[in-house]
C-alpha positions in Angstrom: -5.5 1.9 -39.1 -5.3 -0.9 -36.2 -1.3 -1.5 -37.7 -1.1 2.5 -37.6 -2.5 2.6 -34.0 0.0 -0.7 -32.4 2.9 1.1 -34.1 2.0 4.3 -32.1 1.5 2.6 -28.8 4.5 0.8 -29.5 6.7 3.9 -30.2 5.3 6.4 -28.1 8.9 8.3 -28.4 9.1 8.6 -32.6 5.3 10.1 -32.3 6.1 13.1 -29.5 9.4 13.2 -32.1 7.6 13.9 -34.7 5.0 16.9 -33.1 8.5 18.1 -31.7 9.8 18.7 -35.2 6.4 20.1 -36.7 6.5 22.3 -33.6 9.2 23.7 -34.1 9.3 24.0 -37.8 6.0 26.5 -37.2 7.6 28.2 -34.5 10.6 28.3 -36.8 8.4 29.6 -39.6 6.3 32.1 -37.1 9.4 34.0 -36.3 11.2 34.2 -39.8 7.9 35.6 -41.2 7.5 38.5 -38.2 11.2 39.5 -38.8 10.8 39.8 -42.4 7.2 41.8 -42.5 9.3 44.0 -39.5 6.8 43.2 -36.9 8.4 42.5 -33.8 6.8 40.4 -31.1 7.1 41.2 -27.5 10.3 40.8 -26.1 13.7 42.8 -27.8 15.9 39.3 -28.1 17.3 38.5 -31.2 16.9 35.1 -33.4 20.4 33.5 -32.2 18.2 33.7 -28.5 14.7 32.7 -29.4 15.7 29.7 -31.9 17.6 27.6 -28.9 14.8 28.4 -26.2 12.3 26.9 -29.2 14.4 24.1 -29.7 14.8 22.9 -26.0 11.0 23.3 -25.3 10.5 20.9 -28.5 12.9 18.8 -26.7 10.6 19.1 -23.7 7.8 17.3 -25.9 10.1 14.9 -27.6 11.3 13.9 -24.5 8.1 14.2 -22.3 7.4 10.3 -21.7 10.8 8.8 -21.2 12.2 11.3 -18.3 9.0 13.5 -16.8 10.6 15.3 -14.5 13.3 16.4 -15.8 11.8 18.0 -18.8 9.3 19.8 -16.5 12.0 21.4 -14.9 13.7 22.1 -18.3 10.7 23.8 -19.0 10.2 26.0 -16.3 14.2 26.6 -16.4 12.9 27.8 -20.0 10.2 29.8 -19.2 12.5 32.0 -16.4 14.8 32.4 -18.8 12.3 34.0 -21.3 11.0 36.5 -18.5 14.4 36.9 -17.6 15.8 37.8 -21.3 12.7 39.2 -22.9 12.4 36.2 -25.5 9.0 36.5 -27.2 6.5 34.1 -26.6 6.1 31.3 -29.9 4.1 28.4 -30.7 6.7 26.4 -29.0 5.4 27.2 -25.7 2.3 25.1 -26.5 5.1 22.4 -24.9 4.6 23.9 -21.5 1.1 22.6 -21.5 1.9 19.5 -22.3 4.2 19.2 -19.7 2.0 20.1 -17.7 -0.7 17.7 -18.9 2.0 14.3 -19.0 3.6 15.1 -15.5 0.3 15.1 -13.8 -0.6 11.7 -15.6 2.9 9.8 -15.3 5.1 11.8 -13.3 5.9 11.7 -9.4 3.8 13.2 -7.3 5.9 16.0 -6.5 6.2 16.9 -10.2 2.4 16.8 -10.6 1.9 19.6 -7.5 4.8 22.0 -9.5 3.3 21.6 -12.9 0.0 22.9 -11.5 1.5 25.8 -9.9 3.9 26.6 -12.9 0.5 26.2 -14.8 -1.1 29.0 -12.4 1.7 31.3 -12.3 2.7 31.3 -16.0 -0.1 33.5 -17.2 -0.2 36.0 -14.2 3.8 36.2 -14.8 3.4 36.4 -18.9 0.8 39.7 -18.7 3.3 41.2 -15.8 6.3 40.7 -17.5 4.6 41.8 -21.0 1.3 43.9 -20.4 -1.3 44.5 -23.1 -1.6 47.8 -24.7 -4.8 50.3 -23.6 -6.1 47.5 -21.3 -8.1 47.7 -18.5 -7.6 46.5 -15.3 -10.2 44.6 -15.4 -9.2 43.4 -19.0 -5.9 42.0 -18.3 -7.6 39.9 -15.0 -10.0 38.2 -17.4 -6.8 37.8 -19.9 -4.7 36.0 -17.1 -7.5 33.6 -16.0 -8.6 32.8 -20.0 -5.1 32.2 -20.1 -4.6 29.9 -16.8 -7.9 27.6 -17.4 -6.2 25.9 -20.2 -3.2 24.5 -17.8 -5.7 24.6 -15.1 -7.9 21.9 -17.6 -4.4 19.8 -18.8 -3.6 19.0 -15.5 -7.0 17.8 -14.6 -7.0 15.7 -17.4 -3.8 14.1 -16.7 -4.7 14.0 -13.1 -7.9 12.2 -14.3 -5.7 9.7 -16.0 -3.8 9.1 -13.5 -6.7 8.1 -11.6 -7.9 5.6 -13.9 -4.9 3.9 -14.3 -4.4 3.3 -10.8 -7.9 2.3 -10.8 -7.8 0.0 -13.2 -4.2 -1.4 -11.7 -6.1 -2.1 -8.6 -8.6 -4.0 -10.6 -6.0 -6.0 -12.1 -4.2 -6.7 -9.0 -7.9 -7.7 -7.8 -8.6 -9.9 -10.3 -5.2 -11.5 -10.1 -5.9 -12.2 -6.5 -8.9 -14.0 -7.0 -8.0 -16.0 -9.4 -5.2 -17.3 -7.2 -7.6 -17.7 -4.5 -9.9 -19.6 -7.1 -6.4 -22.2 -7.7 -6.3 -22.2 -3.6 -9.4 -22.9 -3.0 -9.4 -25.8 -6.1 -6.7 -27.4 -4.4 -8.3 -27.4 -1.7 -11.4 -29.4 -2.7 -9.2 -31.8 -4.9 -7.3 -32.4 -2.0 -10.8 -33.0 0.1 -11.9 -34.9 -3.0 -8.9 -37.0 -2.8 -9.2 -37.9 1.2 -12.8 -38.6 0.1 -11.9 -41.3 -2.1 -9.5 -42.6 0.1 -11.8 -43.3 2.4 -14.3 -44.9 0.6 -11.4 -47.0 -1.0 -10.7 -47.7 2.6 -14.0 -49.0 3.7 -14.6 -51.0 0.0 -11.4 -52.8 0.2 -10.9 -53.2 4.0 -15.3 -54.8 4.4 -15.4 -56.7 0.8 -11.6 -57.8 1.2 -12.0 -59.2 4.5 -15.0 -60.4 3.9 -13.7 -62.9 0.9 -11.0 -63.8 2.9 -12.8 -65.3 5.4 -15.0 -67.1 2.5 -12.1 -68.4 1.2 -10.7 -69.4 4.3 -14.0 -71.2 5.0 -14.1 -72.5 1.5 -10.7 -74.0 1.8 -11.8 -75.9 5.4 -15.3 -77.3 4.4 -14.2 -78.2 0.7 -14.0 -82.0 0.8 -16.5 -82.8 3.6 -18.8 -80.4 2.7 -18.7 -79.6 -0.8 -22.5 -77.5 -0.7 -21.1 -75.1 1.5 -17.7 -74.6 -0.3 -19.5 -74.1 -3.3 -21.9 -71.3 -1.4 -18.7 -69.6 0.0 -17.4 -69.1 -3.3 -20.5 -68.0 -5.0 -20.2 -65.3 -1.9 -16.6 -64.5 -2.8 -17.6 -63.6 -6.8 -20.2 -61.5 -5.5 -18.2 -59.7 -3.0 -15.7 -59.5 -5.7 -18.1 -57.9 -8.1 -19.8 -55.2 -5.6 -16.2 -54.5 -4.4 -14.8 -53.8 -8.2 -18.2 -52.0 -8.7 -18.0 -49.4 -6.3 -14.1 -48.9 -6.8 -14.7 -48.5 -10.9 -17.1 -45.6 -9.3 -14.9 -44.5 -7.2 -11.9 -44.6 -9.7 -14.3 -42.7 -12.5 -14.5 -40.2 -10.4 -10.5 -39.3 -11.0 -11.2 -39.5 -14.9 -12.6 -36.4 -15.7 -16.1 -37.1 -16.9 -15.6 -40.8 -17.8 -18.2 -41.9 -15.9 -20.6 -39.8 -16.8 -19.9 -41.0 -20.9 -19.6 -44.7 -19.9 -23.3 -45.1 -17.8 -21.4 -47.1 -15.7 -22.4 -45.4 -12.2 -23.0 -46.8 -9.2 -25.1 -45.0 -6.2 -23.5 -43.9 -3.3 -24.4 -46.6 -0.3 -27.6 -45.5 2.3 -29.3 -46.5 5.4 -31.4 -49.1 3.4 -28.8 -51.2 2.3 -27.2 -51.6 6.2 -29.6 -54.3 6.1 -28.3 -56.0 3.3 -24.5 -55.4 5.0 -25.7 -57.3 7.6 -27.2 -60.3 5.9 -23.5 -60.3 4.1 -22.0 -60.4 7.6 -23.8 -63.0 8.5 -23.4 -65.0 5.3 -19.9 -65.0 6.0 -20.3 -66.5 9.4 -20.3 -63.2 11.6 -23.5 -62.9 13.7 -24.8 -59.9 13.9 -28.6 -58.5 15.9 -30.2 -55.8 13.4 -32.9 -53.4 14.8 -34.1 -50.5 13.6 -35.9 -47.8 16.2 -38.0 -44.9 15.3 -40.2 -43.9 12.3 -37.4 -44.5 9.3 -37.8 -41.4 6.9 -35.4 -40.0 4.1 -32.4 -38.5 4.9 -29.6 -36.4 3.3 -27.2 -38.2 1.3 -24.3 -37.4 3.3 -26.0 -38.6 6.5 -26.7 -41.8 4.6 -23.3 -42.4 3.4 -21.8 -41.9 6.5 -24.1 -44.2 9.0 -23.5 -46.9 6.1 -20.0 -46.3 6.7 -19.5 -46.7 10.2 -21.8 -49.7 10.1 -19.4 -51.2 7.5 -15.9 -50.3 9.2 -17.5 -51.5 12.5 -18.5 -54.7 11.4 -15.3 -55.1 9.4 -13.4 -54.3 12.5 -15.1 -57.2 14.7 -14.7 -59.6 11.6 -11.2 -58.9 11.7 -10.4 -58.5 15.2 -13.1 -59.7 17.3 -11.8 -63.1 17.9 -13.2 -66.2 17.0 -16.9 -66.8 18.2 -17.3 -62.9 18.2 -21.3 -61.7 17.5 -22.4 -58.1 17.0 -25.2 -56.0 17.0 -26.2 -52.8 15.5 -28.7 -50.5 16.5 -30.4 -47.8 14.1 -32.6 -44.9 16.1 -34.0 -42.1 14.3 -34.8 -39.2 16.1 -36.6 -36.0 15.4 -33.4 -34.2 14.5 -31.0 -37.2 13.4 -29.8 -40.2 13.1 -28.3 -42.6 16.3 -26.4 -45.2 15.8 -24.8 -48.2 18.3 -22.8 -50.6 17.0 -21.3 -53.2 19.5 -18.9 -56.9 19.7 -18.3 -59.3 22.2 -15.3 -59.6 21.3 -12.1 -60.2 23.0 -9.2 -61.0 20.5 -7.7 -57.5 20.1 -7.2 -54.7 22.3 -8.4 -51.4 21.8 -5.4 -49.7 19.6 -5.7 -52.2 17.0 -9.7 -50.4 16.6 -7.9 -47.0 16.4 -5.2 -48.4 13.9 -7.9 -50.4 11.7 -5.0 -52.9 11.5 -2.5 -55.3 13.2 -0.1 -53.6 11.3 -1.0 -49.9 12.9 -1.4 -49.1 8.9 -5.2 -48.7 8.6 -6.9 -45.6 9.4 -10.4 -47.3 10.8 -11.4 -45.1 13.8 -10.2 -42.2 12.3 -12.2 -42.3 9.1 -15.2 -42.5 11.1 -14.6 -39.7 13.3 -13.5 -37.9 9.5 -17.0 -38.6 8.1 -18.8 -37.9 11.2 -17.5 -34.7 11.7 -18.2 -33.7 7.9 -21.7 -34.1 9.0 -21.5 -32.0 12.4 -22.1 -35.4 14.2 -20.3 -36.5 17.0 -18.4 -40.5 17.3 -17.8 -42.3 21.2 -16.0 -45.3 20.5 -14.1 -47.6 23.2 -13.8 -50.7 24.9 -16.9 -52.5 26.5 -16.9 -53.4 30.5 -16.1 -57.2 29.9 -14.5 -57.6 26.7 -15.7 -56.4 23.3 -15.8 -52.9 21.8 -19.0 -50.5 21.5 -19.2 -47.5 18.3 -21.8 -44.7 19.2 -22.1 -42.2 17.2 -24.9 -39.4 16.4 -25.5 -37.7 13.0 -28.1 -34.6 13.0 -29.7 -33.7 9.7 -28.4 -30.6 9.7 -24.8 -29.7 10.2 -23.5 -27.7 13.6 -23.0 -24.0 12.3 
């Protein structure tokens, strides 16, 4: 049945062929057997008329679906030419109903509107042109409207179908639309996701990098006369070396789709706890920094967290690397009722302030900037500048919740 059914909806045109030929082998049939018993239908035509006005209109069907229009105005070129030469009415006319039916579903608007008034004139026009016999007035009204509700019915059915169609079109087009807005909007966050990373890359490589390099400058100086201290500045290079591939294997897992999750091998994002441990690495690498913490500390949301560590950790990068020898810093963590303050400031006077902006010598880094990114994922707001007298100063304040 299913191979019966694809091979009709495949060949739509063999199947109205086929109700074409049955139609008009019974319309054929009707006629042969009324002229042999002598009755005569209404209407005084011979067979050499009726048989080609019963062969078009089984065209009409067989042709219905490909070309609409143009049948429907076969048809009702047919059905004037009946009245017009008194051909009988035959089963073939059953075609004029499904004309009617297939233009209202498929056909152009126009068509639709003249198959329902065809529909409503044909009966009225069929009892004028031939009237019952002893019937009332009233007899041959109710005739014409028993007679008009079935056209009336086929085009409301193929109206109806119409209808769905185009609803179901609309639904379609709908769907389609969301789903490209769904790719959009995935692009979208894999593009965010991908300026995420980059960032944190940024901060990992730019604080741990610089960071061992001074170690290993250090190293390098203090080797032979003070081999204690050598030996401490490289212990504080393999560590730096094993927190900075740490957070990047994180931060890398995070571009293999769950990899991380299957390995074990993640690492928490960074908070405001561990600033203090950024400093004592600051300082362990020779950079002197004043830590104090105002306010009652209390938990805070992750992305606030991530963000204040952050800016502590570019800041303090950015004075290591240009801050100028001797240069100290301090860093200042206030929580208020509704956020989080920070102040981060130098003393020192060995770059001016577009190599801050740049994050680089080179103008390649992206320091400043990435602050100001984070800060204003978080609805916070970022002041950064020179000092009067030398140095530069990072204020910036994160609310815990984010500006609507």
């Amino acid at each position: 049945m299913q191979r019966l059914y694809d091979f009709i909806r495949r060949h739509p045109t063999w199947v109205d062929g086929f109700w074409a030929v049955l139609l008009f082998g019974i319309s054929a049939l009707g006629t042969a057997v009324q002229e042999g018993s002598g009755q005569e239908p209404p209407g005084t035509e011979t067979t050499a008329v009726v048989f080609p006005v019963v062969l078009l209109l089984c065209l009409v069907i067989a042709l219905r679906r490909r070309m609409p229009e143009k049948m429907l105005l076969l048809a009702i070129g047919l059905g004037v030419a009946q009245l017009v030469l008194d051909v009988a009415t035959t089963p073939a006319n059953f075609a004029f109903l499904v004309i009617t039916y297939t233009v209202a579903a498929t056909g152009a608007r126009w068509a639709s509107r003249l198959a329902l008034a065809m529909g409503l004139c044909a009966a009225p026009l069929a009892q004028l042109r031939w009237p019952e016999q002893d019937a009332s007035a009233l007899g041959t009204v109710a005739l014409m409207v028993f007679m008009t509700v079935p056209f009336a019915l086929a085009w409301v059915l193929g109206d109806s179908i119409r209808t769905r169609r185009a609803y179901y079109e609309q639904l379609e087009e709908r769907a389609t639309r969301l789903e490209k807005e769904r790719e959009a909007q995935a692009k979208v966050a894999v593009a965010a996701e991908r300026a995420r990373i980059a960032r944190e890359l940024h901060d990992v490589v730019a604080h741990n990098v610089s960071v061992m390099v001074v170690q290993a400058d250090g190293a390098a100086y203090v080797l032979d006369a003070a081999p204690d201290q050598a030996k401490q500045a490289l212990e504080t290079i393999s560590s730096t070396g094993r927190q900075a591939l740490a957070e990047m294997r994180r931060l890398l897992g995070v571009l293999r789709t769950g990899e991380h999750q299957e390995s074990g091998e993640y690492v928490p994002q960074p908070d405001v706890e561990q600033i203090e441990d950024l400093v004592e690495q600051c300082r362990g690498s020779g950079l002197p920094v004043d830590f104090k913490i105002e306010g009652t500390p209390r938990p805070l949301p992750s992305g606030v967290e991530l963000t204040a560590y952050r800016i502590v950790q570019e800041a303090l990068t950015n004075t290591r690397k240009h801050g100028g020898p001797n240069a100290g810093a301090s860093v200042r963590l206030v929580y208020f009722d509704d956020g989080l303050g920070l102040l981060v400031e130098d003393d020192g006077k060995g770059a001016p302030h577009e190599l801050y902006e740049d994050g680089g010598a080179d103008g390649s880094g992206h320091g400043l900037i990435g602050m100001r990114e984070r800060v204003g994922m978080v609805g916070g707001t970022l002041d950064a500048g020179p000092r009067p007298g030398g140095g530069f100063r990072i204020s910036a304040l994160l609310p815990l919740k984010p500006a609507t």
